[in-house]
N, C-alpha and C positions, 0 to 999 in steps of 0.2 A: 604441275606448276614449275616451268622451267624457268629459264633466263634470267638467273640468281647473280651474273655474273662474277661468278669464281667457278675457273672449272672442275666440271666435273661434280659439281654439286646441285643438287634439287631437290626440292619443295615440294611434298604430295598429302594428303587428306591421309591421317592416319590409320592403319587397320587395327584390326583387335588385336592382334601381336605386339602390335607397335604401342597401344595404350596399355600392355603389359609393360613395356619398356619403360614409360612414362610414370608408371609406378615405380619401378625398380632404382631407376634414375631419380628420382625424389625423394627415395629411403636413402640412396647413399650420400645425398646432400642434407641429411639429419632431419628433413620432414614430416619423418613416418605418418605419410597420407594410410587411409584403412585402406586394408585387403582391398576390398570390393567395392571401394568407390570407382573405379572407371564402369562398372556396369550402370552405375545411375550417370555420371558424367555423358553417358555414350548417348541418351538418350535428351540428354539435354537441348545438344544442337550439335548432331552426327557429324557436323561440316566443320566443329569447333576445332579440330583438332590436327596440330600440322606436324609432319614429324620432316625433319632432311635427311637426308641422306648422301655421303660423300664416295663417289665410287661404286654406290650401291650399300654402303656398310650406315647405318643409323648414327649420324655422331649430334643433331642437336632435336630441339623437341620447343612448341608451345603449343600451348591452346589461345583459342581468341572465342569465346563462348557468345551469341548472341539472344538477348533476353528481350521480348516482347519488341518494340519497334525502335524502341531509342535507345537502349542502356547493353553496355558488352563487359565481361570482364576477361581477363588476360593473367593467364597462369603456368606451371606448369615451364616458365622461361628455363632453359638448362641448355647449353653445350657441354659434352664431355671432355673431362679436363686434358686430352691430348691434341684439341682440336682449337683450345680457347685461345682468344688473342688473333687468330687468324678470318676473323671476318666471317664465320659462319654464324654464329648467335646473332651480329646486328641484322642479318639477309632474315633470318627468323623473327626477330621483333619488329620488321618493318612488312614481313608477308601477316602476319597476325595485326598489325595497328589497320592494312590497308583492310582488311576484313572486314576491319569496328569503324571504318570511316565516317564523320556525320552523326556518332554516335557518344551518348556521356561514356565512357571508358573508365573500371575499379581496377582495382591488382592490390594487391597485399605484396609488400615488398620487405624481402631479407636486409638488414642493416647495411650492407655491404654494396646494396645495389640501387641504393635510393635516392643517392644524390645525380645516377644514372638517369632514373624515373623523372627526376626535378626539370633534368635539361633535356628531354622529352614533353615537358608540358604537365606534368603530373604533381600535384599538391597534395601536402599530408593532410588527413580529416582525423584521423587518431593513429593511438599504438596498439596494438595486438599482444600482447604477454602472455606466454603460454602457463598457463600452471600446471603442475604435474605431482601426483603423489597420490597413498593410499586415503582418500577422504575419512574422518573420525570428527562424529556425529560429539555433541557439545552434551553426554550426558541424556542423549534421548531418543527413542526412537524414530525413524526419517517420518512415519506417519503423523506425528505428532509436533513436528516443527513447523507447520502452517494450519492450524486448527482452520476446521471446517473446507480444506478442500481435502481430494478425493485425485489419488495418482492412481492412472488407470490404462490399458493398454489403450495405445492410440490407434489402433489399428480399429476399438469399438468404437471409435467415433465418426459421423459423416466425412467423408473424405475434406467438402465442401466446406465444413468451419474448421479444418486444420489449414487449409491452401488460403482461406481470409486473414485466418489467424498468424502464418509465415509473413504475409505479405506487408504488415506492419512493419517488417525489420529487413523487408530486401525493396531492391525500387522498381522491382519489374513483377508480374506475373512467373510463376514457375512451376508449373500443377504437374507437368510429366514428371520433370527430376525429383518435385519436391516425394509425389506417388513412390519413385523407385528407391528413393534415399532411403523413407522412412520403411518399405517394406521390404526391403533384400533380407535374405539367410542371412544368420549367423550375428545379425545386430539386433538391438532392442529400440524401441521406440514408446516414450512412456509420456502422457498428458495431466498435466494438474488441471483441473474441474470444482471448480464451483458453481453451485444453484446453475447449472446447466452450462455455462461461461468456460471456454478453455483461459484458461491465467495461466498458463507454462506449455513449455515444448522441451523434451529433450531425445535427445537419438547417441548410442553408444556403440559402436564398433569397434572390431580387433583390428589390431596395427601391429607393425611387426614389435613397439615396443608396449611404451603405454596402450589400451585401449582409448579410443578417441570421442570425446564426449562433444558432440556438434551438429544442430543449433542447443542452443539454452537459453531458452526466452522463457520470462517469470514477471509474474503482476511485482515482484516483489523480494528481498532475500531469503526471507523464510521458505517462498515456493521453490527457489531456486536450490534453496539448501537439499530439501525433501527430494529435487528431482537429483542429484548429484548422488545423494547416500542412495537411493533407490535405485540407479542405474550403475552404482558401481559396483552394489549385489550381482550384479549380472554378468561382472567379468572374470575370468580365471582368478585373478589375482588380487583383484579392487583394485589395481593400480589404475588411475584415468590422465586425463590429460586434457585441458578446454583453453580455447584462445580465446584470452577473456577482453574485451576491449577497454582500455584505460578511459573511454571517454563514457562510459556506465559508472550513475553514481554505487559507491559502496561494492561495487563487484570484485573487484582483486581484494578487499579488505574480506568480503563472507568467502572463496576461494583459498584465502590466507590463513582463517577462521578455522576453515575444513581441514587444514593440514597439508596443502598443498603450495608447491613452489616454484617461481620462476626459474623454465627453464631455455626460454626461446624467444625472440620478438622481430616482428613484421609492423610495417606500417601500412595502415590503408591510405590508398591514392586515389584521386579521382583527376582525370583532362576537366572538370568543370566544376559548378558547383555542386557539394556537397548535397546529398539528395536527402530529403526528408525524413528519417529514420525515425522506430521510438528507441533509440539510446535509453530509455531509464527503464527498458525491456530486456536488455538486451546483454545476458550472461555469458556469452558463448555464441563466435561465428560460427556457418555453419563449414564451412572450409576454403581454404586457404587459396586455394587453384582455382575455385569457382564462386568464392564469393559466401 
């Protein structure tokens, strides 16, 4: 993808190298996306992912991901800070927007970049506030703060009613990424279950700081609660981290609850109308680059 018009610069589909980069790049702009999210990213939509390069040297990076027939999200926006101001980041947002053309268009945007977003066509739908810290159960055991369900690996359950059950809280279909999200090494994936019903989702992976707790879908806060202490058993540390969205009723209050605290915020954007979510589902996006 040439004809960037600045010389010496181009536009090309990024390789696995380069989605290493794309992590590496978004740790040091204080994101800590997990380890091993570009291996499910990669499979999302292999085409999603554009890296430039100046000279041949990697200086800016996005993704423009596309979901089922209508809806794209855009992520992963970075120039390196020797390069910025000089017109390589906007040649980047504008080869990823041409990708998502004719399409609803999300992004989670950093405070700093969103009145950017605005005057590109992009409208707040909520905030994103990260909480962070070692979760401390209220006096009780996680299995006992939503009597009568049942956290259980998600991996026993039909693949079929976890990819129904996501779909309530994203606007598109997403059965590949959602498959390699939930099963990659080295993360956890755990389901709240009643009378056969999935009511919760939650998935935990290593980041280079907190571990990352994302999605976090719950009938409710108690299920919510239960998946949070259960999955934070499962990190070195217990230390987690969930981007909890401010437009879920009571979700930063049960998050606050747990012992944890604001330490980041993004705002969700969307080019159109807001898509129909269950927001009173909804404790924890599932990540920030892709939605």
């Amino acid at each position: 993808m040439t004809g960037s018009g600045l010389t010496g610069f181009e536009i090309n589909d990024a390789s696995a190298a380069d989605m290493a980069l794309f992590r590496d790049w978004a740790d040091e702009e204080g994101w800590n996306p997990g380890d091993s999210d570009r291996f499910a990213f990669a499979v999302a939509d292999p085409g999603g992912f554009l890296i430039g390069r100046l000279r041949g040297k990697p200086v800016a990076c996005i993704s423009a991901v596309r979901y089922g027939a209508g809806f794209g999200f855009i992520g992963f926006y970075i120039a390196r800070p020797d390069v910025r101001g000089q017109g390589y980041g906007i040649r980047m947002w504008k080869a990823g927007m041409e990708r998502l053309d004719g399409r609803l268009v999300g992004l989670d945007g950093v405070v700093e970049q969103q009145h950017n977003y605005r005057k590109s066509g992009f409208r707040s739908a909520w905030n994103n506030v990260r909480h962070e810290g070692v979760p401390q159960a209220a006096g009780e055991p996680p299995e006992e703060t939503a009597p009568g369900v049942r956290i259980v690996d998600a991996a026993t359950l039909p693949f079929g009613q976890l990819a129904a059950y996501d779909r309530r809280f994203f606007p598109a279909p997403r059965d590949a990424f959602l498959a390699a999200w939930v099963g990659l090494p080295g993360r956890t994936a755990l389901a709240a279950v009643r009378d056969g019903r999935v009511e919760g989702l939650g998935v935990v992976r290593p980041g280079s700081g907190a571990s990352r707790i994302g999605p976090l879908y719950a009938a409710g806060p108690a299920v919510a609660a239960a998946l949070v202490l259960r999955l934070a058993e499962r990190t070195p540390d217990g230390r987690v981290a969930v981007d909890v969205p401010d437009a879920t009723p009571r979700a930063a209050a049960l998050l606050g609850g747990l012992g944890l605290t604001p330490t980041f915020e993004t705002a969700r954007m969307y080019t159109g109308q807001e898509p129909d979510l269950d927001l009173t589902g909804m404790y924890g996006v599932t990540s920030l680059e892709l939605g």
